[in-house]
MMTF fields as JSON, N, C-alpha, C and O atoms, coordinates in Angstrom:
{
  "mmtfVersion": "1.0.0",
  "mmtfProducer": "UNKNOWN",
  "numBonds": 383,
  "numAtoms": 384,
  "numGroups": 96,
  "numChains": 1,
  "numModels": 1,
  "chainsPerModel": [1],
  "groupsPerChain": [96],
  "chainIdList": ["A"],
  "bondAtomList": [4, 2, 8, 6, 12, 10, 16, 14, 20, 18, 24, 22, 28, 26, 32, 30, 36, 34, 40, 38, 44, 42, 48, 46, 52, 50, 56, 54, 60, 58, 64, 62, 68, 66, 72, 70, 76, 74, 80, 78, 84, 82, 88, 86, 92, 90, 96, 94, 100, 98, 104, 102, 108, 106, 112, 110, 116, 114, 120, 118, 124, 122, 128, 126, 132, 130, 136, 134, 140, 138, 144, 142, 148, 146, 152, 150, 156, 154, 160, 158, 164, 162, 168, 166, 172, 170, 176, 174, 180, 178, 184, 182, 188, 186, 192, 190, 196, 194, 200, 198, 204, 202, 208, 206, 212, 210, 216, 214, 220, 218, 224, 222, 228, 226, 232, 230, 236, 234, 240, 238, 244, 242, 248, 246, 252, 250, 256, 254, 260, 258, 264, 262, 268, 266, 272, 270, 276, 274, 280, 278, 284, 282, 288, 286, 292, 290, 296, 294, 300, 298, 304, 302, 308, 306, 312, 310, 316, 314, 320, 318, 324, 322, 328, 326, 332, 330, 336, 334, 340, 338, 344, 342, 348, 346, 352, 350, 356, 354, 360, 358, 364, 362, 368, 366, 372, 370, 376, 374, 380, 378],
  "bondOrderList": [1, 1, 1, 1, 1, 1, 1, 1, 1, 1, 1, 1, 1, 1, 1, 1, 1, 1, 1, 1, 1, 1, 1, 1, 1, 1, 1, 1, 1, 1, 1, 1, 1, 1, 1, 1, 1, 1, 1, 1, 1, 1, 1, 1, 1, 1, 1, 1, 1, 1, 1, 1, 1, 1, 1, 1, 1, 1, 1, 1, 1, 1, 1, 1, 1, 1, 1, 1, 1, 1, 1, 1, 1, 1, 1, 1, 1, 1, 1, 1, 1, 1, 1, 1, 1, 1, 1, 1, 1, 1, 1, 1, 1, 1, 1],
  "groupList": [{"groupName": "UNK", "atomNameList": ["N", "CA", "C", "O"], "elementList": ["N", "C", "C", "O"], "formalChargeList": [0, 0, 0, 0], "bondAtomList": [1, 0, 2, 1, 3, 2], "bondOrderList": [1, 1, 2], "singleLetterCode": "X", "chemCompType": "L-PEPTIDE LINKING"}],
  "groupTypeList": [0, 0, 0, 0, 0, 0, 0, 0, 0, 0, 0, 0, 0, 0, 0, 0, 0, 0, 0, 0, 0, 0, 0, 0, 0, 0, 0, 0, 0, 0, 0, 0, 0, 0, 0, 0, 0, 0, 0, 0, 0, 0, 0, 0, 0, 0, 0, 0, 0, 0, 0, 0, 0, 0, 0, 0, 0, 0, 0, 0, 0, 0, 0, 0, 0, 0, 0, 0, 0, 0, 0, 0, 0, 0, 0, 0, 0, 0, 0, 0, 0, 0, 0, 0, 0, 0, 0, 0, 0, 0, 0, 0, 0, 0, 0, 0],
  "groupIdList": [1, 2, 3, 4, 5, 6, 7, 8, 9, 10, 11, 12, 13, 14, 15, 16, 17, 18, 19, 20, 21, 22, 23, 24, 25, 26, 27, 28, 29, 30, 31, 32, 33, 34, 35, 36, 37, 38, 39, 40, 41, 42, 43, 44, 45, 46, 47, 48, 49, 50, 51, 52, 53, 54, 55, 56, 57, 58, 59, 60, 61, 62, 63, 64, 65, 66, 67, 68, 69, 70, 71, 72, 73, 74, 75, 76, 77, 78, 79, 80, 81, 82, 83, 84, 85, 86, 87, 88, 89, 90, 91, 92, 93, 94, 95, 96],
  "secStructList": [7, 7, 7, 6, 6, 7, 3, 3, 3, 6, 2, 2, 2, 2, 6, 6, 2, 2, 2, 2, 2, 2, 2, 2, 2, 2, 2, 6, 7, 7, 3, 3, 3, 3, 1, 1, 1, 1, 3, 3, 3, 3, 3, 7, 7, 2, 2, 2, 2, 2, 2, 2, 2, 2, 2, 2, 2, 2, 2, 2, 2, 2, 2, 2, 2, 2, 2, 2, 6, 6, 6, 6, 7, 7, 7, 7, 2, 2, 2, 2, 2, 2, 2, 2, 2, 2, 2, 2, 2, 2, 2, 2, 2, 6, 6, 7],
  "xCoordList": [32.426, 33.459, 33.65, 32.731, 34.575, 35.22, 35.797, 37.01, 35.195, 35.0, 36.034, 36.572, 36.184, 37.235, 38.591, 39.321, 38.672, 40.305, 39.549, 40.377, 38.313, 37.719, 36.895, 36.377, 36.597, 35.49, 36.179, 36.8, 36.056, 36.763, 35.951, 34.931, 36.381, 35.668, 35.813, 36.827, 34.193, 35.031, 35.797, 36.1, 36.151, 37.263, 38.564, 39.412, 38.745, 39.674, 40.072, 41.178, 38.762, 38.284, 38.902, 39.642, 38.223, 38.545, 40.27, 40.884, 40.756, 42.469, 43.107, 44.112, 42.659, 43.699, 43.2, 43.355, 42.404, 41.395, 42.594, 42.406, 43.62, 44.529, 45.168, 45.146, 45.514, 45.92, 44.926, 45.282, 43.471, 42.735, 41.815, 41.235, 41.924, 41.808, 42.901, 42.944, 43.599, 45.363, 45.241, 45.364, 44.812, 45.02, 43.685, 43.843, 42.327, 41.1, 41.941, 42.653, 42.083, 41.962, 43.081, 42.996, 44.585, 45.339, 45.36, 46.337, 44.364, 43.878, 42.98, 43.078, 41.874, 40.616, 39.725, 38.494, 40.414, 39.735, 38.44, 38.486, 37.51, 35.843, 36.191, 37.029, 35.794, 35.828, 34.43, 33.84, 33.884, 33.071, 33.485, 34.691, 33.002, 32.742, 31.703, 30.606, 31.982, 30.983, 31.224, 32.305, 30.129, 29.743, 28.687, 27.575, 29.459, 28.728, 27.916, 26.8, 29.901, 29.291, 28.282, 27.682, 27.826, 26.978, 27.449, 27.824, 27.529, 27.547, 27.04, 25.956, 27.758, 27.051, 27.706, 26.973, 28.639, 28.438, 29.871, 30.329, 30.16, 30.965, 31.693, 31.148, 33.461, 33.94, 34.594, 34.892, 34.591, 35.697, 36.378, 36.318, 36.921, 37.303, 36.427, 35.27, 36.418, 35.856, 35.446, 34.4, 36.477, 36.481, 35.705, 35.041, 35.476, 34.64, 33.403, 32.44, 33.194, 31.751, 31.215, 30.092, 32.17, 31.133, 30.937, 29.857, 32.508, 31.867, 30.443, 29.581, 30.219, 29.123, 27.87, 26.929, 28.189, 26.896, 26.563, 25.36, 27.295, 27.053, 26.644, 26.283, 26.732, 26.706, 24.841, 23.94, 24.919, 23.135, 22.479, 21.281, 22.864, 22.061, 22.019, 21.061, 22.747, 22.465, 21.537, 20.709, 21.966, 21.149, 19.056, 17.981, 19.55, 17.764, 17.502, 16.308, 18.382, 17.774, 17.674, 16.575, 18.111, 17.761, 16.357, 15.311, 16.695, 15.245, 13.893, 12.911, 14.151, 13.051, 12.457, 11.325, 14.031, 13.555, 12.801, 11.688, 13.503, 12.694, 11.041, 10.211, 11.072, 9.292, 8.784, 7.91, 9.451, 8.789, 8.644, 7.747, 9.577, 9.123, 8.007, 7.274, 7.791, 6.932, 5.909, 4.944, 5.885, 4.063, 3.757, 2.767, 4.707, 4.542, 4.698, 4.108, 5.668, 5.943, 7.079, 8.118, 7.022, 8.505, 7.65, 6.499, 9.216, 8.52, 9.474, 10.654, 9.024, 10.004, 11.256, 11.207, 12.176, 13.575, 13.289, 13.975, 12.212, 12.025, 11.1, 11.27, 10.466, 9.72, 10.8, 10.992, 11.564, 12.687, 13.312, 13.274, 13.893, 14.549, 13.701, 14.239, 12.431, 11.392, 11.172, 11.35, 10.8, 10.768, 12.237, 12.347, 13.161, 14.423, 14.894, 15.61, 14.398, 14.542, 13.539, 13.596, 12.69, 11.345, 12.009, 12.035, 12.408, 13.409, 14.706, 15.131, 15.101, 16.254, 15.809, 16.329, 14.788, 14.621, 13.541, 13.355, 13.01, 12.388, 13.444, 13.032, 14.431, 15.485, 16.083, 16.395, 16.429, 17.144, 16.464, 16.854, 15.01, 13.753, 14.05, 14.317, 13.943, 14.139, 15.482, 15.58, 16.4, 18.103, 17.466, 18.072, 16.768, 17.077, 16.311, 16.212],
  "yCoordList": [-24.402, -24.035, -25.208, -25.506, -25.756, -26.257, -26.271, -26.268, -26.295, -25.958, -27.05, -26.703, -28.016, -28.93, -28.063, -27.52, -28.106, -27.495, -25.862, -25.159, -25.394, -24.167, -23.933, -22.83, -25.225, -24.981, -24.95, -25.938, -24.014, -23.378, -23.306, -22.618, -24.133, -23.607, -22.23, -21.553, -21.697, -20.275, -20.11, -18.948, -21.018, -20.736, -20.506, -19.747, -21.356, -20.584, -19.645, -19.428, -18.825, -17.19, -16.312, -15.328, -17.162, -15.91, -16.368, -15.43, -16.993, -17.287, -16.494, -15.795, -16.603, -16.713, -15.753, -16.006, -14.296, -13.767, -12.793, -12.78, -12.167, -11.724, -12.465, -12.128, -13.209, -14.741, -15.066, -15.18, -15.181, -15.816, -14.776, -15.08, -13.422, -12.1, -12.329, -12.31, -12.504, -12.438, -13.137, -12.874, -14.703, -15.463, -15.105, -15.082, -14.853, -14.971, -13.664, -14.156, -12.568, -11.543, -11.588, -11.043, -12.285, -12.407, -13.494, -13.511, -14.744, -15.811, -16.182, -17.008, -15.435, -15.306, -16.245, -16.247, -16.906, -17.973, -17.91, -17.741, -18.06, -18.457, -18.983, -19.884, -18.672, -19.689, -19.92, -18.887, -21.054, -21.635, -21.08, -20.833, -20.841, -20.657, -21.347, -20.805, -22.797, -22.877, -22.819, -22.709, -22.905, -23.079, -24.19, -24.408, -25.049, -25.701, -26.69, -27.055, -26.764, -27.943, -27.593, -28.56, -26.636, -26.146, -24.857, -24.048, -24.489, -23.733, -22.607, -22.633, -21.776, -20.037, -18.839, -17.873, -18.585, -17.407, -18.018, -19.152, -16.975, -17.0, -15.86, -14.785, -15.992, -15.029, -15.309, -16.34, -14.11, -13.821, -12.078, -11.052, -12.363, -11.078, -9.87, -10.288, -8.984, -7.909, -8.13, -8.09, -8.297, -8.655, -9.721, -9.558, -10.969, -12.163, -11.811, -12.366, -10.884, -10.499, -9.65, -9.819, -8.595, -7.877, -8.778, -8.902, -9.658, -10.256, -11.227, -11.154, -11.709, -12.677, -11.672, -11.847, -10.286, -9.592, -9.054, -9.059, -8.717, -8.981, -9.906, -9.648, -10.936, -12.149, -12.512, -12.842, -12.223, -12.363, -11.479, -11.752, -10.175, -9.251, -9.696, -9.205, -10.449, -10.453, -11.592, -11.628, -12.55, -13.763, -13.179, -13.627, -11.967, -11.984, -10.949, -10.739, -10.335, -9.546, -10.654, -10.456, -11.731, -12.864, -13.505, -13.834, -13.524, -14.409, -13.397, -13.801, -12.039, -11.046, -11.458, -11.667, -11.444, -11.481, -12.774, -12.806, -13.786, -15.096, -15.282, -16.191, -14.203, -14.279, -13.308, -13.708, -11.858, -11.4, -12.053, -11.663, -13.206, -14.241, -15.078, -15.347, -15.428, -16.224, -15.744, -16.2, -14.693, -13.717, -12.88, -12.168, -13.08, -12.572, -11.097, -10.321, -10.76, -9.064, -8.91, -8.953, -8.725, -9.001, -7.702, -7.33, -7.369, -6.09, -6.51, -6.696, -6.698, -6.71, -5.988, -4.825, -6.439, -4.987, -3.988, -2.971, -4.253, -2.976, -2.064, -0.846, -2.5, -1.555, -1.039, 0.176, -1.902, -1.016, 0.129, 1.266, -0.17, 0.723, 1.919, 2.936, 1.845, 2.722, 3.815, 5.032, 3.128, 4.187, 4.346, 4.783, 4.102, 4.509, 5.777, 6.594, 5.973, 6.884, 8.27, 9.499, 7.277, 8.387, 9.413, 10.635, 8.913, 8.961, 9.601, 10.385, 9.579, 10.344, 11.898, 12.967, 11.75, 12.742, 13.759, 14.965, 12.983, 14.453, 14.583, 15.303, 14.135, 14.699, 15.522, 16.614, 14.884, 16.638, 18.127, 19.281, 17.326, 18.841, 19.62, 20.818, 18.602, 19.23, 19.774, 20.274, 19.683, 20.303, 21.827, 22.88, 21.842, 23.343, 23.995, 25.213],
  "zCoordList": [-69.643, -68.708, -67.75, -66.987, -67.749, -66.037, -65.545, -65.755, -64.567, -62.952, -62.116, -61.064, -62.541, -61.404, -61.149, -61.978, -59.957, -59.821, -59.118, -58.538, -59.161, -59.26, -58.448, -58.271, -57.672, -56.616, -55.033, -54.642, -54.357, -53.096, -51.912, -51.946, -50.524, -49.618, -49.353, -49.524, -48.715, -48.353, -47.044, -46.773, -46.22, -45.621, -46.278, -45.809, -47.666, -48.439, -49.079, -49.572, -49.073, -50.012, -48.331, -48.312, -46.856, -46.008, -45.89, -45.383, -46.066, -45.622, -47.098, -46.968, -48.059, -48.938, -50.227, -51.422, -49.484, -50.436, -51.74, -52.956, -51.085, -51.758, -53.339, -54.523, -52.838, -53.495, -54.848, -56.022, -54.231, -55.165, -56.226, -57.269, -55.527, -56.817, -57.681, -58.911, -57.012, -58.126, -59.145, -60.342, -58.208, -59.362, -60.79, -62.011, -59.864, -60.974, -61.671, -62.547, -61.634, -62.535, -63.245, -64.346, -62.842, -64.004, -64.789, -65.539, -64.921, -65.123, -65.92, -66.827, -65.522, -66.016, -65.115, -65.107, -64.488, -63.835, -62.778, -61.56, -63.46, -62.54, -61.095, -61.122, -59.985, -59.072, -58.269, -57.955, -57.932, -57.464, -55.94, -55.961, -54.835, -53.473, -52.836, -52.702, -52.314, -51.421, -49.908, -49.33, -49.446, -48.054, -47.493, -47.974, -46.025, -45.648, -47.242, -47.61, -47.918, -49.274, -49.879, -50.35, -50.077, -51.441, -52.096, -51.247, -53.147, -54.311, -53.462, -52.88, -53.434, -53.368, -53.713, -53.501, -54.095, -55.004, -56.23, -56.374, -56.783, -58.221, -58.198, -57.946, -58.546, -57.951, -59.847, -60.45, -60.183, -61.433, -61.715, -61.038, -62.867, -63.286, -63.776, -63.713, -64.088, -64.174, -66.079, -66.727, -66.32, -68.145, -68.375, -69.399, -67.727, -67.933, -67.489, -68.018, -66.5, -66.098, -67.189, -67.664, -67.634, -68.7, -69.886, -70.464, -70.352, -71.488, -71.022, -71.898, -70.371, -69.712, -69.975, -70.748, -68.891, -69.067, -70.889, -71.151, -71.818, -73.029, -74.03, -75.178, -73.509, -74.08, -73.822, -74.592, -72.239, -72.002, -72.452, -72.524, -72.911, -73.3, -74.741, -75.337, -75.438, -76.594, -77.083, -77.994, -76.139, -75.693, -75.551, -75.949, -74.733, -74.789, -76.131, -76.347, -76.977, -78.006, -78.826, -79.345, -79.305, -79.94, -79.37, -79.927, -78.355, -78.01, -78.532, -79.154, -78.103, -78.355, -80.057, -80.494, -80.803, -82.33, -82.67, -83.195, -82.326, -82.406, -81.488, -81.521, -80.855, -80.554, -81.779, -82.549, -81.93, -82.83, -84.109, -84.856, -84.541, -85.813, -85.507, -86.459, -84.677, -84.39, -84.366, -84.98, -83.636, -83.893, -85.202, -85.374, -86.02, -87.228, -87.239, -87.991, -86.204, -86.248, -86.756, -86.097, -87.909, -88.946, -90.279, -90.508, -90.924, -91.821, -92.989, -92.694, -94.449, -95.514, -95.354, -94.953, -95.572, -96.073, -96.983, -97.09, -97.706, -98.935, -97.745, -97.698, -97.136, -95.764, -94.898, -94.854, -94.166, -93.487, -94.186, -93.717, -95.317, -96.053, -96.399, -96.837, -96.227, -96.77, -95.581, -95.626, -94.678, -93.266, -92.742, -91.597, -93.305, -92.904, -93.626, -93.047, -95.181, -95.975, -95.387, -95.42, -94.888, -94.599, -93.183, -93.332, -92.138, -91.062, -91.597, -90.749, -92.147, -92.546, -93.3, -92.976, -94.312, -94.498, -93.607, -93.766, -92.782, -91.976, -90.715, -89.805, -90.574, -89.782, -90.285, -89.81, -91.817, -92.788, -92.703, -92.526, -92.971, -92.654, -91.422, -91.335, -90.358, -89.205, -88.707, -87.586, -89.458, -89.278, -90.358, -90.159, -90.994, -91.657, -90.936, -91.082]
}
């Protein structure tokens, strides 16, 4: 992503806060906010935040799997499929 063109004092977030929702949410556009010249918060749309918050969640279910490869907690597919059959049918049991 960049950011040039995107980074805002926040005296410009308090003058011109109407303005700059408008623009991020029909835009998509990220904006940088600093204060006293440093970086402090991140202002965007509602749609870029969830895709973001999806994106990290999937980010750490990957990471999870790539530790469980690494420690050797991994199960054949003929095993998944096996306790999946096994799982299906004592749910059938348990529906009659």
């Amino acid at each position: 992503m960049k950011l040039a063109g995107s980074v805002k004092p926040i005296t410009y977030l308090k003058n011109n806060t109407a303005e700059l929702v408008r623009d991020v949410s029909e835009n998509g556009r990220t904006v940088v906010v600093t204060q006293n010249g440093e970086a402090k918060v991140v202002v965007m749309d509602v749609a870029t935040y969830d895709q973001w918050r999806e994106s990290l969640a999937l980010a750490r279910i990957l990471s999870l799997g790539e530790a469980d490869i690494t420690q050797g907690r991994t199960l054949s597919h003929d095993e998944v499929f096996r306790r999946a059959r096994r799982a299906i049918e004592r749910s059938l049991r348990d529906d009659d």
